[in-house]
C-alpha positions as CSV (number, residue, x, y, z in Angstrom):
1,X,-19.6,223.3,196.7
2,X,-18.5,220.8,194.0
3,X,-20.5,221.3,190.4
4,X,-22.0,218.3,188.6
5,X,-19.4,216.7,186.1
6,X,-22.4,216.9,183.1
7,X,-22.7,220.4,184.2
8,X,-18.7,221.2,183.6
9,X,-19.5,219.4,180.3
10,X,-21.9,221.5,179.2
11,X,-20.2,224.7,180.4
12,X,-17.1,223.5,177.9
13,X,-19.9,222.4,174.8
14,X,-21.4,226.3,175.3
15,X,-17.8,228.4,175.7
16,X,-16.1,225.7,172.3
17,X,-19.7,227.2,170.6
18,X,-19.4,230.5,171.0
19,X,-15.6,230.7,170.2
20,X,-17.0,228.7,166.9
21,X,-19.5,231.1,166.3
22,X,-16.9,234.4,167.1
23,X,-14.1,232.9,164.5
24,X,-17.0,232.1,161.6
25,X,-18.6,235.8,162.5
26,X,-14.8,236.7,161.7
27,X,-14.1,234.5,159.1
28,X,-17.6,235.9,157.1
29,X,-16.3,239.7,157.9
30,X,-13.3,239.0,156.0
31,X,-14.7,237.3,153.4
32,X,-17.3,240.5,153.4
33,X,-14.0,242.5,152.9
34,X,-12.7,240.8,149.9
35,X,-15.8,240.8,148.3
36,X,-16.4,244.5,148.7
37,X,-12.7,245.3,147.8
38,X,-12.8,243.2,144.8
39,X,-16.0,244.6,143.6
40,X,-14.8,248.3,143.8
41,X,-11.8,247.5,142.1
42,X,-13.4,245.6,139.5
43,X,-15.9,249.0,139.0
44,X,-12.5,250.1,138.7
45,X,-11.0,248.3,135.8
46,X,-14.4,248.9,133.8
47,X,-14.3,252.7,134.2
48,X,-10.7,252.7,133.1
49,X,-11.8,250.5,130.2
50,X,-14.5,253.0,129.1
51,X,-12.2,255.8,129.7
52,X,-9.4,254.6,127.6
53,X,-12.0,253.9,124.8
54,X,-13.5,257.4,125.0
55,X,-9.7,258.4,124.5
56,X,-8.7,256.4,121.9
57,X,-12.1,258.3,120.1
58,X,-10.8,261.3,121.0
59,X,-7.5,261.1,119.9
60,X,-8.9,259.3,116.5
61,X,-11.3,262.0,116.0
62,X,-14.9,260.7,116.2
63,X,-17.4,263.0,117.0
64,X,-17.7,263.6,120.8
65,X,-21.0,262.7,122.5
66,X,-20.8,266.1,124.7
67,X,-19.9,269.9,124.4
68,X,-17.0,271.2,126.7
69,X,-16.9,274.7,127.1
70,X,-14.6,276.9,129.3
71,X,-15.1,279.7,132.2
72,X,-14.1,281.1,135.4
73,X,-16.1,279.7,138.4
74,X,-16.9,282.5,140.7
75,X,-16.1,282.2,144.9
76,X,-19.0,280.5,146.9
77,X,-19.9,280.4,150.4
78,X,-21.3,277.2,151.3
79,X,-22.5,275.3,154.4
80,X,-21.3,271.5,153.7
81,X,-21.1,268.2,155.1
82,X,-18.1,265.7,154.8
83,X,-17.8,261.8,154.0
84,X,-15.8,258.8,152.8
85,X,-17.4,256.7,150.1
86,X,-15.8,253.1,148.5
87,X,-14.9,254.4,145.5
88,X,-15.9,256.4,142.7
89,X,-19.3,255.8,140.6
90,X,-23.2,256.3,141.5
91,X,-23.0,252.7,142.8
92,X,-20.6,254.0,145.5
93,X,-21.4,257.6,146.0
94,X,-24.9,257.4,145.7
95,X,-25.9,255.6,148.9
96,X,-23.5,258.2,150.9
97,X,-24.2,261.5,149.5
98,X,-28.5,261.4,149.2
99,X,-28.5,261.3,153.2
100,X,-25.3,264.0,153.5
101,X,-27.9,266.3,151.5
102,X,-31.3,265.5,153.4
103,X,-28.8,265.8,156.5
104,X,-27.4,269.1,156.0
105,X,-31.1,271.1,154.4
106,X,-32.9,269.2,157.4
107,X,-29.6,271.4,160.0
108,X,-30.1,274.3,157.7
109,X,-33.4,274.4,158.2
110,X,-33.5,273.7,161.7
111,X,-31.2,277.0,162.5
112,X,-33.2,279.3,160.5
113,X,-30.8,279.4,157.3
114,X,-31.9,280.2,153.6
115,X,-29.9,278.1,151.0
116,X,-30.4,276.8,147.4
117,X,-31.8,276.5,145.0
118,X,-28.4,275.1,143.8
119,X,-26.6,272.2,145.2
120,X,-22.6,271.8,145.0
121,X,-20.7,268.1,145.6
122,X,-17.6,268.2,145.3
123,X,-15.4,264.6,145.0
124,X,-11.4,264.2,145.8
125,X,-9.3,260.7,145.9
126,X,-8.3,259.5,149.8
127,X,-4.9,258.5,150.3
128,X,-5.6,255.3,151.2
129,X,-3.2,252.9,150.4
130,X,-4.8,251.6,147.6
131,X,-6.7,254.3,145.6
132,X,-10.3,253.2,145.6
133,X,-11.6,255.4,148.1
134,X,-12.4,259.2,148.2
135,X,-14.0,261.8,150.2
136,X,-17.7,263.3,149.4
137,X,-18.8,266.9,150.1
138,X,-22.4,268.1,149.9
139,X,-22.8,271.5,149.6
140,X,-25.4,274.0,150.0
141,X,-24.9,277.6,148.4
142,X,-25.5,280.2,151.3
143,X,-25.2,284.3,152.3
144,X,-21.9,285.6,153.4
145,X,-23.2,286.0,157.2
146,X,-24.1,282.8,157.7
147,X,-21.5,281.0,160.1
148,X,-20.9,277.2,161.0
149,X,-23.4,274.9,162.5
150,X,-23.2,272.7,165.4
151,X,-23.1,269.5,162.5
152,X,-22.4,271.3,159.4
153,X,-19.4,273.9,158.5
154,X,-19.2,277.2,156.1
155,X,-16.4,277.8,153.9
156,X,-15.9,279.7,151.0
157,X,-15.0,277.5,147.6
158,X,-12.5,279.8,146.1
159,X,-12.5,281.4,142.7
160,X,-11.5,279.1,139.9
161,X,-9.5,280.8,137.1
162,X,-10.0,278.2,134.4
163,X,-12.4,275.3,134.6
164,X,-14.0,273.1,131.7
165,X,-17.2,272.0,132.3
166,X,-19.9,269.9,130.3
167,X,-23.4,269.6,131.2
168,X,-25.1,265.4,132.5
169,X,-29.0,265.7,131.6
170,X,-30.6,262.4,133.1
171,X,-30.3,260.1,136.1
172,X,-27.0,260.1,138.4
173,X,-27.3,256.5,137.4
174,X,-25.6,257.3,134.2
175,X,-23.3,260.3,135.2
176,X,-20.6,258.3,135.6
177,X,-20.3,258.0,131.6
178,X,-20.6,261.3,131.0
179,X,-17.4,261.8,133.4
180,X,-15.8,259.0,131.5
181,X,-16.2,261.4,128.2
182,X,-15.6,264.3,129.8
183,X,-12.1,262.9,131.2
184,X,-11.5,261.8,128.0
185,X,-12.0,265.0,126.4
186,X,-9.8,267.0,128.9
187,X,-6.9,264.5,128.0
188,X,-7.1,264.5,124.2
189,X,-7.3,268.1,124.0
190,X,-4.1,269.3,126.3
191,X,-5.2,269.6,129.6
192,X,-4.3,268.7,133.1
193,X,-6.7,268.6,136.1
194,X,-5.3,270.9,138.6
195,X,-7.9,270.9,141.2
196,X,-10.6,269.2,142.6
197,X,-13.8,268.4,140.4
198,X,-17.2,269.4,140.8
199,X,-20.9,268.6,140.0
200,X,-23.0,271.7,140.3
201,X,-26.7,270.2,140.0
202,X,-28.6,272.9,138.4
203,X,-32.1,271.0,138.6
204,X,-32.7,268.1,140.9
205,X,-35.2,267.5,144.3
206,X,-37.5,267.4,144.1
207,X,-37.5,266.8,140.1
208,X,-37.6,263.2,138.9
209,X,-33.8,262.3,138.2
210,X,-34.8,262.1,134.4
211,X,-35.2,265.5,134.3
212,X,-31.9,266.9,136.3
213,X,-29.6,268.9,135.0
214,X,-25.8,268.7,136.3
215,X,-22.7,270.8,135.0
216,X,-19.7,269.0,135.5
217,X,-17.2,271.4,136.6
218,X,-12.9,270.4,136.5
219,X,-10.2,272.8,137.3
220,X,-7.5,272.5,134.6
221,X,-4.6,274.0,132.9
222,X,-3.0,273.7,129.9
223,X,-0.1,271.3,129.6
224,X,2.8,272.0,128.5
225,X,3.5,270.0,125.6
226,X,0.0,270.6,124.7
């Protein structure tokens, strides 16, 4: 049975629509892309900024705005959780790693398992092609008879011979400065990193953020022409 010609008409109005409305869905995705991209990298350039000004500082010796000290960070068994995040700063890691730790104590608690008080997360750069984004661990401190859970693992950090660390008291929305100084520090005085950095968070929840305590632990060595 034939179909009326105005209905063939409006069958070809409705298909050119929805192809419209698949490329602009497409085009705003893309444009969504470049946006985000250019806003991480821009983050970016104004952490390198601060950092190379918390250097020159250093290197010109102005008084440093926090106390580094060294030790040996002992092994820990921990249950953690694993994700990507855009890019470095609270702006990036924030939104990612509060639901990683209500995630993992809710799976803790749910199989029967004691952890705390302390919290680890640890942060390491993802080979990404173009070096904004890394990988987020949240840790929980547990016993040494505690295995893996269907949605969380257990490893053991391992012993860290030499680590600097300096202590963040305040809101995560300012930690990233203190990292900035602390980089800044590690370089002016003769050190390399030589593993991946931690924030051991000494008081948080269910403290208000202004009242958290966070060592910032970095594996490191001397260098050589140090």
């Amino acid at each position: 049975m034939g179909l009326p010609l105005n209905y063939s008409k409006g069958l070809d109005r409705r298909r050119s629509s929805r192809r419209h409305l698949t490329l602009t869905q497409c085009e705003t995705d893309v444009m969504e892309g470049h946006v985000q991209c250019r806003r991480v990298r821009l983050d970016l350039g104004a952490a390198r900024l601060r950092r190379y000004d918390a250097r020159l500082r250093a290197l010109e010796g102005e008084d440093s705005m926090i106390t580094v000290d060294t030790k040996s960070l002992p092994a820990t068994r921990v249950a953690v959780v694993t994700e990507n995040a855009a890019g470095y700063g609270p702006q990036n890691i924030g939104p990612v790693i509060g639901p990683m730790y209500a995630r993992l104590a809710a799976s803790l608690a749910r199989d029967g398992v004691e952890f705390g008080p302390s919290s680890i997360a640890l942060y390491e750069a993802v080979d990404d092609g173009d070096g904004t984004g890394i990988t987020v661990h949240a840790a929980f401190e547990i016993a040494p008879d505690v295995d893996s859970g269907e949605d969380y693992d257990v490893t053991e950090l391992p012993r860290i011979d030499l680590a600097l660390t300096t202590v963040h008291r305040g809101s995560m929305a300012t930690i990233g400065e203190t990292w900035e100084q602390f980089m800044a520090w590690i370089d002016a005085n003769g050190y390399e990193l030589s593993g991946i950095c931690r924030e051991y968070y000494l008081v948080s929840e269910p403290a208000p953020q202004e009242n958290w305590v966070t060592e910032l632990q970095q594996p490191a060595i001397r260098r050589q022409d140090a």
